[in-house]
Each structure stands twice: as C-alpha cells, then as structure tokens.
MARKOL-130763 format. One record per residue (C-alpha): z, y negated, x negated; residue number from 1. Coordinates in steps of 0.02 Angstrom, whole numbers, plus 50000, padded with zeros to 5 digits. Example, Ala and Ser with C-alpha at 12.3 -4.5 7.8 and 13.67 -1.06 7.14 Angstrom:
+-------+-------+-------+-----+
:     z :     y :     x :   k :
+-------+-------+-------+-----+
: 50390 : 50225 : 49385 :   1 :
: 50357 : 50053 : 49316 :   2 :
+-------+-------+-------+-----+
//
This chain:
+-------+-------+-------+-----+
:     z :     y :     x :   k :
+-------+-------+-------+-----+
: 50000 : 50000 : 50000 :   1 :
: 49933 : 49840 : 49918 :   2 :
: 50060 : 49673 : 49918 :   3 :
: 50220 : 49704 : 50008 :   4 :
: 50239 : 49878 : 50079 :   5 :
: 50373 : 49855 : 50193 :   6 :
: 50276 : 49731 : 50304 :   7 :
: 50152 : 49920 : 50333 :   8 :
: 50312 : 50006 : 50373 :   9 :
: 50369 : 49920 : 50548 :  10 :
: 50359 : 50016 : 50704 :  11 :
: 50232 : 49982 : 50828 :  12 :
: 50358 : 49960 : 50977 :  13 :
: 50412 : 49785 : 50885 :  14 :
: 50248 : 49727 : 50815 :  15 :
: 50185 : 49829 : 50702 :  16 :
: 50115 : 49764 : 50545 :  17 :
: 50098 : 49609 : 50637 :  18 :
: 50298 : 49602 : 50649 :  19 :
: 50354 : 49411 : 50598 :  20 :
: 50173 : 49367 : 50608 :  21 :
: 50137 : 49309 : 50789 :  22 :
: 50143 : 49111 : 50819 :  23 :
: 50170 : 49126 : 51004 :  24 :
: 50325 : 49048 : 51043 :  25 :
: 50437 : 49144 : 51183 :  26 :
: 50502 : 49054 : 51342 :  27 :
: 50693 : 49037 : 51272 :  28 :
: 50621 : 48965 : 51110 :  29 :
: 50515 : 48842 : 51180 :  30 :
: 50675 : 48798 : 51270 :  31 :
: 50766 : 48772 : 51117 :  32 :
: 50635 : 48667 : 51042 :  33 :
: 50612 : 48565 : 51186 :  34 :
: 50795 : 48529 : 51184 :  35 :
: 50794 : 48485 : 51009 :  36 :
: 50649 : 48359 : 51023 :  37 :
: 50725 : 48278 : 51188 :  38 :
: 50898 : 48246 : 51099 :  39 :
: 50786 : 48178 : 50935 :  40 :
: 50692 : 48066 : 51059 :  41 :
: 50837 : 48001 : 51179 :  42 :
: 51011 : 47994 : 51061 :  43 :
: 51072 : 47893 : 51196 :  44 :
: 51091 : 48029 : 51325 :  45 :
: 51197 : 48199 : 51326 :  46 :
: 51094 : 48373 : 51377 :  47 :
: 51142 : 48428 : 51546 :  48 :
: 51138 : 48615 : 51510 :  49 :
: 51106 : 48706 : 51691 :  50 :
: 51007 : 48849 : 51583 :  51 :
: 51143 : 48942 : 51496 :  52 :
: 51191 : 49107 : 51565 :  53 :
: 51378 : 49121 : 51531 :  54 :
: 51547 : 49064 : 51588 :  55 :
: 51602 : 48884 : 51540 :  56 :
: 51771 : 48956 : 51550 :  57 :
: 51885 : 49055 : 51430 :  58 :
: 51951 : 49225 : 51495 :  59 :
: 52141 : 49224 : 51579 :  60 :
: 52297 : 49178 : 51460 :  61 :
: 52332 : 49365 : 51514 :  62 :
: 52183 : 49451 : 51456 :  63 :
: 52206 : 49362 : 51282 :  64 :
: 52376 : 49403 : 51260 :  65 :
: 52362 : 49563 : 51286 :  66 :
: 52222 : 49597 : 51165 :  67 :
: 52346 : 49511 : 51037 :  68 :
: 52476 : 49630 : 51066 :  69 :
: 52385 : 49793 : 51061 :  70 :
: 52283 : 49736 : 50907 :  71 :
: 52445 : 49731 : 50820 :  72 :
: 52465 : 49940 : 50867 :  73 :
: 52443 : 50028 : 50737 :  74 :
: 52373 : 50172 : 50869 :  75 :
: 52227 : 50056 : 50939 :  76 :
: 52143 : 50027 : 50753 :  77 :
: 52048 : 50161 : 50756 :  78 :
: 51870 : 50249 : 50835 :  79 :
: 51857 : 50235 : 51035 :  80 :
: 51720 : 50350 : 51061 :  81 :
: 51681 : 50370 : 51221 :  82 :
: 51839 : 50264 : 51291 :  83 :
: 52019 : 50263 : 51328 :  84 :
: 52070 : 50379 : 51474 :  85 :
: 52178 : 50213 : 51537 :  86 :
: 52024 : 50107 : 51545 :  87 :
: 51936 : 50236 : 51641 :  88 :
: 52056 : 50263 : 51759 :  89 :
: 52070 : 50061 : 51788 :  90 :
: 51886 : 50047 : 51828 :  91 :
: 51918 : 50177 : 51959 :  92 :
: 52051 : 50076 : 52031 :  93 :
: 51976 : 49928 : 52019 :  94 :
: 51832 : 49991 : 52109 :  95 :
: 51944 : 50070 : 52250 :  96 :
: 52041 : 49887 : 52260 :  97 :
: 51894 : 49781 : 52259 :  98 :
: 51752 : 49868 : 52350 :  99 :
: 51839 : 50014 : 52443 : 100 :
: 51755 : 50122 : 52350 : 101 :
: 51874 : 50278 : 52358 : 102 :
: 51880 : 50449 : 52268 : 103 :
: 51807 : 50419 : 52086 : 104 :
: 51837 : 50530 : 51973 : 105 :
: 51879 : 50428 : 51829 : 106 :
: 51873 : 50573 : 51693 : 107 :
: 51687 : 50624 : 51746 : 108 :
: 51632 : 50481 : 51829 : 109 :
: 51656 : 50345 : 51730 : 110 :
: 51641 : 50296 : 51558 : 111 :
: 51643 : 50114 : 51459 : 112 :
: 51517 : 50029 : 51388 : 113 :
: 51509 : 49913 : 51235 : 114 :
: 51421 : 49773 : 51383 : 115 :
: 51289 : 49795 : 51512 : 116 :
: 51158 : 49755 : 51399 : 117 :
: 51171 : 49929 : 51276 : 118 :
: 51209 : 50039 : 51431 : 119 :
: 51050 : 49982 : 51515 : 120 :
: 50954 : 50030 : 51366 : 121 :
: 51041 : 50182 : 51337 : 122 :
: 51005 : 50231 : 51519 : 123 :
: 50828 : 50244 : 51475 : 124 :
: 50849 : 50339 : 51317 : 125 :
: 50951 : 50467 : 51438 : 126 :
: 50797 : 50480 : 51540 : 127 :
: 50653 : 50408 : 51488 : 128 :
: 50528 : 50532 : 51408 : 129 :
: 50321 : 50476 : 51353 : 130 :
: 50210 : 50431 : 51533 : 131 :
: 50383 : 50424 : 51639 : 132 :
: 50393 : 50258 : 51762 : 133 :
: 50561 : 50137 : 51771 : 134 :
: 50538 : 50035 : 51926 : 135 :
: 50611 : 49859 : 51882 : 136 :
: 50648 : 49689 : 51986 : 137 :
: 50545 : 49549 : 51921 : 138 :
: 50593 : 49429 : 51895 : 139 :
: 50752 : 49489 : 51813 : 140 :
: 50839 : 49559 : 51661 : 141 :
: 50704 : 49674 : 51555 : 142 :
: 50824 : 49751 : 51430 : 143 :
: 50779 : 49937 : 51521 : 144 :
: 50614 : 49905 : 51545 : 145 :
: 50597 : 49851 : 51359 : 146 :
: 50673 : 50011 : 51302 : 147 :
: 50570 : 50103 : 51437 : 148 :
: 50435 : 50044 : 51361 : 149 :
: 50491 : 50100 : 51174 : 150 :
: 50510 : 50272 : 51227 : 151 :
: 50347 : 50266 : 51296 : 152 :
: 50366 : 50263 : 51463 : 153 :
: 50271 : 50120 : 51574 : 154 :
: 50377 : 50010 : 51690 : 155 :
: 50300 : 49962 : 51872 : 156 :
: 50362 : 49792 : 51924 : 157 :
: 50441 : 49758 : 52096 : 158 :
: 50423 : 49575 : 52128 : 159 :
: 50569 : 49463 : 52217 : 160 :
: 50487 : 49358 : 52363 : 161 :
: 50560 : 49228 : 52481 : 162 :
: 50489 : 49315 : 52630 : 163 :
: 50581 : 49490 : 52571 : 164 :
: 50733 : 49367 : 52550 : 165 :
: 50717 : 49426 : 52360 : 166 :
: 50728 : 49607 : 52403 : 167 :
: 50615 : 49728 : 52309 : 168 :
: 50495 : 49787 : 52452 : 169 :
: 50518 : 49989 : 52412 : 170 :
: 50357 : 50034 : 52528 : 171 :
: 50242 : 49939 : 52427 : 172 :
: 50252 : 50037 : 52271 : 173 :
: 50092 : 50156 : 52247 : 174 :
: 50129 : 50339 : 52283 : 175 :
: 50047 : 50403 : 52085 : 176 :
: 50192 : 50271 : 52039 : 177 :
: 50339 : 50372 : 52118 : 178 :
: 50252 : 50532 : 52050 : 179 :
: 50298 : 50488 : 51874 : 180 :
: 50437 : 50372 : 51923 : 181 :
: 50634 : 50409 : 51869 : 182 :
: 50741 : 50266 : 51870 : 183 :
: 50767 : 50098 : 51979 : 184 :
: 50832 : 49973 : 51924 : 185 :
: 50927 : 49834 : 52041 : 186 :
: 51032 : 49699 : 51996 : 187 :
: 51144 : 49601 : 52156 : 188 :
: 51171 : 49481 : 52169 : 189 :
: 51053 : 49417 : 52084 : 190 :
: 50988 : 49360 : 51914 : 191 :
: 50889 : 49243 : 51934 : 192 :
: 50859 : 49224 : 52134 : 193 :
: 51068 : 49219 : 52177 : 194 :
: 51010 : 49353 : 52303 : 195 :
: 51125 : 49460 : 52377 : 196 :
: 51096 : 49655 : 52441 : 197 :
: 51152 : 49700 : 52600 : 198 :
: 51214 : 49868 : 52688 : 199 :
: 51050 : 49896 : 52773 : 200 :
: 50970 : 49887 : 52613 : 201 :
: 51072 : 49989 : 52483 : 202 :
: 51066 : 50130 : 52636 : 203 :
: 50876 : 50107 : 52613 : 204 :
: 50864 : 50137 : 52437 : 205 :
: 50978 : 50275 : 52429 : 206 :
: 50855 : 50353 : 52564 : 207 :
: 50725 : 50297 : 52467 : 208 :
: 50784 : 50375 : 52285 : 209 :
: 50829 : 50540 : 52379 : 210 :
: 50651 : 50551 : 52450 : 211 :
: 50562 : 50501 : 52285 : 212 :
: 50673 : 50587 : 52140 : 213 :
: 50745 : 50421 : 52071 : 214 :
: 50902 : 50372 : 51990 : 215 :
: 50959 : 50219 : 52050 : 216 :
: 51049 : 50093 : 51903 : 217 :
: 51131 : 49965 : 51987 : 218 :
: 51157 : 49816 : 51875 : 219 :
: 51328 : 49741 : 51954 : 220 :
: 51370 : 49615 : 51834 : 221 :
: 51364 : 49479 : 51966 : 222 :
: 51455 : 49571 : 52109 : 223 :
: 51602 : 49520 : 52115 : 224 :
: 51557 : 49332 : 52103 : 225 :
: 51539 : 49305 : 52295 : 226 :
: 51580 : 49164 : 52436 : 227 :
: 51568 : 49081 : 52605 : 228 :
: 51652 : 49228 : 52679 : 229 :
: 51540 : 49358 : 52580 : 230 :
: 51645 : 49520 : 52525 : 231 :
: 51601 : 49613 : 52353 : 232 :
: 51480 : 49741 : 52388 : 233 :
: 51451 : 49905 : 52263 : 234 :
: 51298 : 50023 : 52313 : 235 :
: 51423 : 50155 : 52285 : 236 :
: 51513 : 50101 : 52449 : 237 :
: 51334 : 50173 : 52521 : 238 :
: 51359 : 50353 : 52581 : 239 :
: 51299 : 50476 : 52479 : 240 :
: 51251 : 50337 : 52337 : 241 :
: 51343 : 50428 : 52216 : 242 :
: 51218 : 50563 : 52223 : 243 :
: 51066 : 50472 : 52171 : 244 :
: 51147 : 50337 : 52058 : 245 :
: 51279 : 50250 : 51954 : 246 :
: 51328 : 50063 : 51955 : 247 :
: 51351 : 49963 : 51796 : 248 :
: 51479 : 49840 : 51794 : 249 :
: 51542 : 49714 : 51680 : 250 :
: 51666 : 49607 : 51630 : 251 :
: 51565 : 49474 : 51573 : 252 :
: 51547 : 49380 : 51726 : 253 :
: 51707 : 49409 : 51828 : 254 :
: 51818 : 49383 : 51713 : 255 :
: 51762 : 49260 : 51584 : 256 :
: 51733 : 49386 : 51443 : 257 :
: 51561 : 49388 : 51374 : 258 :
: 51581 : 49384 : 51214 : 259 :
: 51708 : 49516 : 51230 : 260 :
: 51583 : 49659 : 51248 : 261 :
: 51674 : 49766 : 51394 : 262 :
: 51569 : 49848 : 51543 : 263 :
: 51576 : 50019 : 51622 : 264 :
: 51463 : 50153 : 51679 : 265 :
: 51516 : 50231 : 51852 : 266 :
: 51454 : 50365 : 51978 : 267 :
: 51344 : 50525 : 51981 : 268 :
: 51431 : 50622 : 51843 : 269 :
: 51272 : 50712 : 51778 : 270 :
: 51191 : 50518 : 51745 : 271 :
: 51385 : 50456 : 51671 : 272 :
: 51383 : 50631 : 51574 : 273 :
: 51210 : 50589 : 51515 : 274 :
: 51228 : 50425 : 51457 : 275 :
: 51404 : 50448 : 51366 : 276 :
: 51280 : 50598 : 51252 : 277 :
: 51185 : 50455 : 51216 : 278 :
: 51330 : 50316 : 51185 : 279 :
: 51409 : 50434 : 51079 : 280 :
: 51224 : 50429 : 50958 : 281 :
: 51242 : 50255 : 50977 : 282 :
: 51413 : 50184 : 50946 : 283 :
: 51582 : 50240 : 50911 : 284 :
: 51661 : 50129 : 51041 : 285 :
: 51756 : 49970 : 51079 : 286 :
: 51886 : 49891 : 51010 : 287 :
: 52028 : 49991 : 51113 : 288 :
: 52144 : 49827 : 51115 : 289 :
: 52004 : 49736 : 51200 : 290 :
: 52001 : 49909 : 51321 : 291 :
: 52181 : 49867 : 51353 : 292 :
: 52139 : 49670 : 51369 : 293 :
: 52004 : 49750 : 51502 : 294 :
: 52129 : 49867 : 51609 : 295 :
: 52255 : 49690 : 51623 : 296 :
: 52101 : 49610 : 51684 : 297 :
: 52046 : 49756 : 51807 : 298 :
: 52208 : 49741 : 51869 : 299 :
: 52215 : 49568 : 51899 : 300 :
: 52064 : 49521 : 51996 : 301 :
: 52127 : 49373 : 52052 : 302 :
: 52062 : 49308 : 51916 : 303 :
: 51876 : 49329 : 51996 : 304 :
: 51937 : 49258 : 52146 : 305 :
: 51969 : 49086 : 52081 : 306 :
: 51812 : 49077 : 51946 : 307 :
: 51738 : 49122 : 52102 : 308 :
: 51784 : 48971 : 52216 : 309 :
: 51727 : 48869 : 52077 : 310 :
: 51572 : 48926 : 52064 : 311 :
: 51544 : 48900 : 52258 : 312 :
: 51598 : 48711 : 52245 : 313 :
: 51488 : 48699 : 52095 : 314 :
: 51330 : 48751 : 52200 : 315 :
: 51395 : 48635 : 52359 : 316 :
: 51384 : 48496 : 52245 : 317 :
: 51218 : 48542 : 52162 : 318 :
: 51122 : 48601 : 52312 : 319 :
: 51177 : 48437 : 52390 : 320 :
: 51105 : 48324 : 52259 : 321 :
: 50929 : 48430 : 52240 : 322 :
: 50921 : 48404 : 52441 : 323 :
: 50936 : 48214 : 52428 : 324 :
: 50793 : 48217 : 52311 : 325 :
: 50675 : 48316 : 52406 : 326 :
: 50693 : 48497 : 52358 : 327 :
: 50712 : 48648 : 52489 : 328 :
: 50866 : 48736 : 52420 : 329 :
: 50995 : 48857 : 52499 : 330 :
: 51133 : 48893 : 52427 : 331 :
: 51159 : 49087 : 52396 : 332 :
: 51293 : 49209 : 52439 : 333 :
: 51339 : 49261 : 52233 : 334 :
: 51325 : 49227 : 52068 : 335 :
: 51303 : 49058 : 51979 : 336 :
: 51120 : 49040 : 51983 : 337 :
: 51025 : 48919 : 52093 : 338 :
: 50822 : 48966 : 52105 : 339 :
: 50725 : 48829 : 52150 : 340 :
: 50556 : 48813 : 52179 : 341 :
: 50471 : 48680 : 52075 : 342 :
: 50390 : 48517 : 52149 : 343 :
: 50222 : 48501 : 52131 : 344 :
: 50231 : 48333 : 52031 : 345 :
: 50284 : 48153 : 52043 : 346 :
: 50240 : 48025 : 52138 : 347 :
: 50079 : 47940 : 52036 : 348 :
: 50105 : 48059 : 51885 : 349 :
: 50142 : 48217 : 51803 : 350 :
: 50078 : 48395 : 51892 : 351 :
: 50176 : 48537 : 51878 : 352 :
: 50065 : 48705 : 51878 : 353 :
: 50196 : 48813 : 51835 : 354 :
: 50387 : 48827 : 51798 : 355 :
: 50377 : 48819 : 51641 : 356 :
: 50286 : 48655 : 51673 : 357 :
: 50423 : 48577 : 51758 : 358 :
: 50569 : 48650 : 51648 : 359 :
: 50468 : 48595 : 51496 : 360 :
: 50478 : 48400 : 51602 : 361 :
: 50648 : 48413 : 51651 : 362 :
: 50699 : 48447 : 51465 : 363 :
: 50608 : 48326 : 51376 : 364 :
: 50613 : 48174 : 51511 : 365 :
: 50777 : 48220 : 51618 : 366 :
: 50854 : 48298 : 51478 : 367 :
: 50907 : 48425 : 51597 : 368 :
: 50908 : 48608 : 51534 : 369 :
: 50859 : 48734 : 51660 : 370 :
: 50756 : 48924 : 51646 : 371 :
: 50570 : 48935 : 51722 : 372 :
: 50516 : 49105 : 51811 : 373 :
: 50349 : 49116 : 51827 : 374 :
: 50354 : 49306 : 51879 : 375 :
: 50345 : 49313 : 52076 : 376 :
: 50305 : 49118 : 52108 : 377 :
: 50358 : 48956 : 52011 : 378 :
: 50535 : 48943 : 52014 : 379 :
: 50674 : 48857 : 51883 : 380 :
: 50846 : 48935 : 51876 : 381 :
: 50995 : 48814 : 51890 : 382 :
: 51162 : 48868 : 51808 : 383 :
: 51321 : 48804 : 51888 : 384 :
: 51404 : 48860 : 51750 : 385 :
: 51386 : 48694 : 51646 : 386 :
: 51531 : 48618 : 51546 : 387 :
: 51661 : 48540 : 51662 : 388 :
: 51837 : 48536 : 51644 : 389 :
: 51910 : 48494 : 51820 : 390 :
: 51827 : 48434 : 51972 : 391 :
: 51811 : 48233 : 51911 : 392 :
: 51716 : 48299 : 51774 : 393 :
: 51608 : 48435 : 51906 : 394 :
: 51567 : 48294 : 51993 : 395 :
: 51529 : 48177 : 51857 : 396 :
: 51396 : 48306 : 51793 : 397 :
: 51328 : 48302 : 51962 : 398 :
: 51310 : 48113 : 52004 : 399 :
: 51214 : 48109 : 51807 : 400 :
: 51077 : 48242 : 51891 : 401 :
: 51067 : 48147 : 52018 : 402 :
: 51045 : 47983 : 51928 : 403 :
: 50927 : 48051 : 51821 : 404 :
: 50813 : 48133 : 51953 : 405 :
: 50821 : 47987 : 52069 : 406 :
: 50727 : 47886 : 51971 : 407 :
: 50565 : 47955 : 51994 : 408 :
: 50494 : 48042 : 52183 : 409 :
: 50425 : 48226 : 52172 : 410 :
: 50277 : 48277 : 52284 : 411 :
: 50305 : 48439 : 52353 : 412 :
+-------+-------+-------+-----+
//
C-alpha cells in the first residue's frame, strides 16, 4: 500500500478509504458553525439555545449523595457485568409504581444498560443478521438503524405525519418489507414531534408485531415526562406486550442524569437474555455506585414529577409567544420538544424551502438555536429545556424570543 496504509485499512460501514475525506458538512455541524459565525457577527446578543437535547438541570441532591457514599465502598469498585441484582429489582418496582406495570421478573426480565444509546445498538447486533429489515420512525433517533445498517441489514423508514398525529401508519409498510423485517423501533413520546402513543395504538402494534414476526423496541426515554392530566404510559402495560417486545428506559430524561450513563432493558426475557449476551461482548458494566445513585432515584420519582411541571410551563410560555407571531403550534402531551412547522418566509424577504433553511435563519439573524427535520415535512424542533434558573429568568428567555421574532412578519 503506497503513502499511508492505514487510511486503506478503514471499514466500509464508516467510509471506507474515503474515511476523514468527505467535505459534506452534517446537520449538527452546520449548526455549530452557524452558531459560531452568528456570535462572531452579533457580540452584542446572547444565543438562545432551544436546540440542545438535555436537561438544564442537575440530578436531585439525593441521587448525588448517594453516588458519593457508595463510591467510597470498597465493594462497589469493581466490574458490574451485567448489573446489580438491587438495580434490577428497582426498575421492576419502579415500573410497577409508575406505570402499573405488574409482575416483572426482575432477574430475567430486566437488565441495565450503560444509556439508551448502546442498548439500542446492541439490540440490533442481538438480531440483526445480512438482508434483515429494522422498521424505524423518521424522523427520530437513528442509532439502531445505523447499526442495522453496519450489520448489513437495510432499515425501512416509517414516516411521522400530522394527519397520523405522528403515529407510524403500520398498514402502509410493503408486505416483501415485513418478510425480511425483525425489529420496530418506537420512541413515545416523542423525539422530535412531542407525540404521544395511546392505548389504541400500542394494542395495535402489539397485534401488528404478533401477526408479522417483529420485536418491538420501545425507546421510553421520554415517558415519564408527561402533563395536562396525561398519565405515564409503558407499551408493556399493553396485554400480551411482553411477548413481542421490551421497553428501554432511561434515566437521562426523568431524572436529570445524562451524563450519568444509566438506562435499563425490560420485558420479553428471550430479547433481555439476548441483549445482556451481547452487553456482556460489549462492556463490563456501570459504575455500581451510580447503580445505587439509580435505585435512590427509581425510588424517588417525585423527582420526575416536578422536572415535569416545569417542562409544561416552559412549553405554555413558548407555544404562547410562537402563536402571537403567527405560527400554528400545539402544545404536546410529553417530552420537552416543541415541532413546528416552518414559515414559508418573511414579509418582503427571505424564503424558507426547507428546515434547515429556516434553522440556518433563525441562527444566524435571531440568534436562536433550534434543530431542522426535513424527514416527513419541514419542521424545526424547539427545546424547552434552555438555561433558566427560576421562573423570572423562564420568562425572561421567553419575552427575548419574542422580541427577537417580532421584529420581522413570517408568511405562512
């Protein structure tokens, strides 16, 4: 191999020979950029970040506490594995507490995860074998249709539409599809729409995955982050779920702990059996003190409850403002995301042909940070998890937007 040899040796899944070559810049990248160049160009005003998908918010004085005490145990320092038996049996509880689901089984039926991100990828490597179909939500979160895709499988994309209220529409999907199809991947509520599943429809898809072969991996990340009167909702509360499918679910969200890396797998005990063969390839386990920091917060899900509330004034106050300026919003049931269709310009100006379009404007002359989805219909997502400290400064953050969009009249 002539010149440097290594740049020959990269795997095709990740470029290839081309790897480090390609000068086509990826949607969070040109987000970055844009960012960059709009703080360059206007020192004067602050970024209003409504893009980032985190918590503003530490996790409870509780949850850190505790991992403070049981890192100083000499019997948590060492290997995991495939989890604590405590942890396991927490998630069962907390599932039980929460969403009524009864009767897991937490030694076979559950089993942690270092995040949702790596179980979602593992899930594939469990399943996924050359020519074999994942069935994924677009838009949404790739990460097992990316590995699907590695393993060489195909993925078959399920768009979210207004008219389906952001529901995958199950009927639509091509019969030589569901031949070769295995896994379906879901995610509610939502990211990015904010949808939220309903009875009627995780009753559906178990129907559906018992009719067609599939295993259903709910992505419940979000799921706990409900209001205006709207209860949790697992698709293991759906009879006979557990038979076609397991629910991922993470601390991330709920609890203010993404950067803790804490999730768990949980239902069918051949799929949780499966992917704790592959975990066990993968990793050797989490931290068990930040286990323990996870079973206070399972136990405590109070703490949900009031990230929660603030998450549903947060959206009052942003759907409010993007009303008085002309958009069609509606404020969803979960989550903090806000997907909003995009004007079609302003008044005597700019056009917007796409999302990214209008992100790429509100960046660089709003300085306002959102996400563009340009998968199912132009839409930006809105974050209500932007930095606020109390409800002056919620509020504060809100009258800037609305300053700064004010100023100008979008045609839609």
């Amino acid at each position: 191999m002539a010149g440097n040899y290594i740049q020959q040796l990269f795997a095709d899944r990740i470029g290839g020979d081309q790897f480090g070559k390609s000068t086509v810049l990826y949607k969070f990248e040109k987000i970055k950029r844009a960012r960059q160049a709009a703080m360059i160009a206007h020192p004067e005003m602050e970024i209003i970040d409504m893009g980032v998908g985190e918590p503003d918010a530490m996790a409870d004085q509780g949850v850190i506490e505790t991992l403070a005490i049981e890192a100083a145990k000499w019997e948590n320092r060492n290997y995991a594995d495939n989890g604590i038996h405590e942890f396991k049996l927490a998630a069962a509880q907390y599932l039980e507490d929460v969403y009524g689901v009864k009767g897991i089984k937490a030694e076979t039926e559950v089993n942690h995860a270092i995040g949702s991100k790596p179980a979602l990828a593992m899930m594939a490597q469990a399943f996924i074998n050359p020519g074999d179909v994942t069935l994924m939500t677009v838009p949404g979160y790739p990460i097992m249709g990316t590995m699907t895709k590695w393993l060489g499988g195909d993925v078959y994309n399920m768009p979210l539409l207004k008219e389906n209220n952001f529901l995958p529409d199950l009927k639509a999907i091509p019969k030589e599809i569901l031949k070769r199809a295995k896994l379906l991947y879901l995610n509610y509520p939502n990211n990015p729409t904010g949808a939220s599943a309903t009875k009627v429809f995780f009753k559906e898809v178990v129907q559906f995955a018992t009719e067609n072969n599939l295993i259903v991996v709910h992505d419940a990340a979000y799921a706990a982050l409900t209001f205006d009167g709207v209860k949790p909702l697992s698709f293991l509360s759906t009879p006979n779920a557990k038979k076609v499918g397991v629910e991922i679910h993470s601390l991330s969200k709920a609890f203010n702990m993404t950067g803790w890396r804490i999730a768990f797998v949980v239902g069918n005990p051949l799929v949780v059996s499966a992917f704790a063969s592959v975990k066990d390839n993968n990793d050797s386990g989490q931290f068990k003190a930040i286990q323990k920091a996870g079973i206070y917060a399972l136990e405590n899900h109070w703490i949900t409850e009031s990230t929660a509330a603030k998450y549903s004034r947060r959206h009052d106050l942003l759907v409010g403002v993007l009303k008085k300026v002309g958009f069609d919003v509606k404020k969803p049931k979960g989550s903090f995301y806000l997907y909003v269709s995009i004007p079609k310009g302003v008044k005597g100006g700019i056009k917007f042909k796409t999302a990214e379009d209008f992100s790429q404007y509100l960046i660089k002359e709003k300085l306002i940070s959102t996400v563009p989805w340009d998968d199912a219909g132009a839409y930006v997502r809105f974050s209500v998890t932007f930095l606020a400290y109390d409800l002056q400064e919620e509020q504060q953050v809100i009258e800037e937007i609305y300053t700064r969009l004010s100023d100008v009249q979008f045609v839609f």
